[in-house]
C-alpha positions in Angstrom: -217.1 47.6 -136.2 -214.5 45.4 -138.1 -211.0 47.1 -136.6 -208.7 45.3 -138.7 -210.9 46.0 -141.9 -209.4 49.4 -144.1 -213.6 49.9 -144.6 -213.7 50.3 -140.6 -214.2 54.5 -140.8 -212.7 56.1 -137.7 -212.8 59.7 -139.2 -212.9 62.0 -142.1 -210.0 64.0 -142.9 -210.4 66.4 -146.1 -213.4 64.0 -147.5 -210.5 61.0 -147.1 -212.3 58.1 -144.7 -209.5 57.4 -142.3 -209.8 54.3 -141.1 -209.2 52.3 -137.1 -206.1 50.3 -138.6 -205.2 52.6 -141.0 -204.8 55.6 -138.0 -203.3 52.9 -135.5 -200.6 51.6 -137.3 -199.8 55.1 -138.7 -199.3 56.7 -135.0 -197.6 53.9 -134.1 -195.5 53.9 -136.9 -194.6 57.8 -136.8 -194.2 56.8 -133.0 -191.1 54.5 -133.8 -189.2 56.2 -136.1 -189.0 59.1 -134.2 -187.4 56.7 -130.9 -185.1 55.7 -133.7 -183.9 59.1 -134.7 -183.2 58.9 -130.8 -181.5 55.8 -130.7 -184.3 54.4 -128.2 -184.9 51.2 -127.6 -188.6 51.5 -127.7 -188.7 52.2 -131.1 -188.9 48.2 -131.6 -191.9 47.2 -129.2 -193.6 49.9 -131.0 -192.5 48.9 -134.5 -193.8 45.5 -134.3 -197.4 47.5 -133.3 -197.4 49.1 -136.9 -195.9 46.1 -138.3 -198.8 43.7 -137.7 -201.5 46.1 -138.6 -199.6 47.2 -141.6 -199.5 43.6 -142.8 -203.4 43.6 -142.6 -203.7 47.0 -144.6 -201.0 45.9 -147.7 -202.9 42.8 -147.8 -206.2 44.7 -148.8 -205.1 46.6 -151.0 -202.9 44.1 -153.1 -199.5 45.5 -152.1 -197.7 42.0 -152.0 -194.3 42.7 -151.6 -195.0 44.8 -148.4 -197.2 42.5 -147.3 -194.0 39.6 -147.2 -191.5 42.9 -145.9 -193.6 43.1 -143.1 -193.2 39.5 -142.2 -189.5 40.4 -142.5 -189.6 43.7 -140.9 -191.3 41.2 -137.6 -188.3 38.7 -137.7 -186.0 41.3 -137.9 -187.2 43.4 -135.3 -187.0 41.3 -132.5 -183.6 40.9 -133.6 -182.9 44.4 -133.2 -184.7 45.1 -129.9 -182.6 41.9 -128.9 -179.4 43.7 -130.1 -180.2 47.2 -129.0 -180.4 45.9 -125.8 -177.3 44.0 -125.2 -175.6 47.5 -126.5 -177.5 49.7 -123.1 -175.3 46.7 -121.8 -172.4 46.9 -123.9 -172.2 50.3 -125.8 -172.5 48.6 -128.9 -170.7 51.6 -131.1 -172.4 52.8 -134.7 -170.5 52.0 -137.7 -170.3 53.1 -141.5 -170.0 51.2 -144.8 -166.9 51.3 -146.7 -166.9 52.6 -150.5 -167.1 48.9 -151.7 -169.9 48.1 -149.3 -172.1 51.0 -150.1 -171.7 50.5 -154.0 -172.3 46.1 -153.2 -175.4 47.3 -151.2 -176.6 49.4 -153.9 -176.1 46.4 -156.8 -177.8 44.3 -154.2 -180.6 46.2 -154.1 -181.1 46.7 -157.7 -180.9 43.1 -159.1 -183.1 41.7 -156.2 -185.9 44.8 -156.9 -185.7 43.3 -160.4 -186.3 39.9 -159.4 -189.2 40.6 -157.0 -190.7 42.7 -159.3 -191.1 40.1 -162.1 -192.1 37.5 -159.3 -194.6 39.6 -157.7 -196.1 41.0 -161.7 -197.0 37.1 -162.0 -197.7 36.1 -158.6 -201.6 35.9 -159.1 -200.8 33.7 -162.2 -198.9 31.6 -159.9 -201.1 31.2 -157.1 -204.4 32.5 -157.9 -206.3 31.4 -154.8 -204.2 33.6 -152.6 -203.8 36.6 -154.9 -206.9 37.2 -156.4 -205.7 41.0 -158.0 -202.4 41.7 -159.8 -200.1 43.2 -157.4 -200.2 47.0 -157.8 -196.5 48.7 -158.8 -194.8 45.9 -158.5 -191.7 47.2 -159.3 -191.9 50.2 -157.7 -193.3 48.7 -154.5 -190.4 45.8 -154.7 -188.1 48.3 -154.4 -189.6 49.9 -151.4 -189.4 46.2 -150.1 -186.0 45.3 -151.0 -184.7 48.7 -149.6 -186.6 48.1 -146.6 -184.8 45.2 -145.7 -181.4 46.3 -146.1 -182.3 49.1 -144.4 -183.9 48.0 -141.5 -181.0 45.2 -141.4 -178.3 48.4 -141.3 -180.4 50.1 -138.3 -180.7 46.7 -136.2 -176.7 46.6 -136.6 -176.6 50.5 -135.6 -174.9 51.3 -139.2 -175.6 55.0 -140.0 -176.4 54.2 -143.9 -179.4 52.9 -142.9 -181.0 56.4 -142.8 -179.8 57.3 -146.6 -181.6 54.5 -147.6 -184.8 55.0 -145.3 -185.1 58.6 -147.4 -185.1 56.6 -150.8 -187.9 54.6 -149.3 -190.2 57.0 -147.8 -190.0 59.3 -151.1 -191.4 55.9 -153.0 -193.7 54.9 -150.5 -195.3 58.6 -150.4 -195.9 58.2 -154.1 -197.0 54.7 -154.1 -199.5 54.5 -151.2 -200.9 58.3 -152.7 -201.8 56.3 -156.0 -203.4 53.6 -154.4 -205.6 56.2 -152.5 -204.7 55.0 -148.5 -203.8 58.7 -148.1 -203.3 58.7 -144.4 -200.4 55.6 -145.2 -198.8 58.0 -147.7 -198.8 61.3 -145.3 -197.1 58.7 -142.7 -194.5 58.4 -144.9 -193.8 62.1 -145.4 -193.4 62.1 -141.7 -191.2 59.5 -141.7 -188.6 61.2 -144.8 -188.4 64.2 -142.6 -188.0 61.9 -139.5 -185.5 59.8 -141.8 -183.9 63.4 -142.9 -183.3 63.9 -139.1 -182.4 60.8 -138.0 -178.9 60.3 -140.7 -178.3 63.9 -139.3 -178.7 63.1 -135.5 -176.6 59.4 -136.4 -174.1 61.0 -137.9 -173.2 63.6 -135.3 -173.0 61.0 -132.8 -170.4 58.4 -135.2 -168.9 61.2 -135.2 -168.4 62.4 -131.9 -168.1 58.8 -131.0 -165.2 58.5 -133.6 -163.4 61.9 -131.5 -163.5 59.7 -128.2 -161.9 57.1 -129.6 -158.9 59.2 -130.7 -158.5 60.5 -127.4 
């Protein structure tokens, strides 16, 4: 039994083989997201779990641009835990975007989706021996990458926008990792909108109540 190998069966669920890495990064995934919502610390240790075994699923099935976000998503994740836990020390507050940062993330995003998406639609012509398939939605998927680091960025800084964008994700990433039949991956990603959903909700209650304390 090959762990790290998406052909690695662990169960069936509604005739779909679920696979070891597949299930493992999944729970550990759902695992994290929720401790975010929380604004727990553990959300990170437990992120670079699903992290790792992600990068080992996008890789099989052609999925390039998450396969380099989760390289990103590592970096940036010790970061966070880093940061999160000088604020237990520090009572690092949460913060909100201005109107001129929200619309400069949102151009951000746009022309660098653009970008990756053209570099990733040639990437096998570029380097063959590591790409062997064209990358699958490479568009689409950029986007989910692009997003993903700007969002991830924003929750590592304890900005609540980070949630807004997290929803734009998962609702892509649902679609994407349906068509590409890792069915599990894209049920995960349900979970994680409604987690997302609750998360901006529970964030934003407590910039807010935050915000009343500091006009006391």
């Amino acid at each position: 039994m090959d762990f790290f190998n998406i052909k690695s069966v662990f169960f069936t669920l509604a005739n779909y083989p679920v696979s070891y890495i597949e299930f493992t990064g999944s729970i550990a995934g759902v695992a994290a997201v929720w401790l975010a919502t929380r604004s727990n610390i553990l959300t990170w240790p437990l992120g670079l779990i699903n992290i790792i075994l992600f990068f080992l699923i996008f890789w099989q099935v052609s999925l390039y641009s998450d396969v380099f976000l989760q390289v990103y998503f590592f970096i940036i994740s010790i970061y966070g835990w880093i940061n999160w836990s000088r604020e237990q020390k520090e009572h690092i507050p949460l913060w909100r975007l201005s109107s001129y940062q929200r619309w400069l993330t949102f151009s951000v995003i746009i022309l660098l989706t653009l970008l990756m998406g053209f570099l990733m639609s040639r990437i096998h012509h570029v380097f063959p021996h590591l790409f062997e398939s064209p990358a699958a939605f490479p568009y689409a998927d950029s986007f989910v990458a692009v997003a993903s680091v700007i969002a991830n960025t924003l929750m590592a800084k304890r900005i609540v926008e980070n949630w807004i964008l997290w929803i734009l994700v998962n609702l892509f990433g649902v679609t994407i990792y349906f068509l590409k039949d890792i069915i599990f991956v894209s049920i995960e990603y349900l979970v994680f909108l409604g987690l997302a959903i609750v998360g901006h909700f529970h964030w934003r209650r407590e910039f807010f109540e935050q915000h009343k304390l500091e006009t006391k």
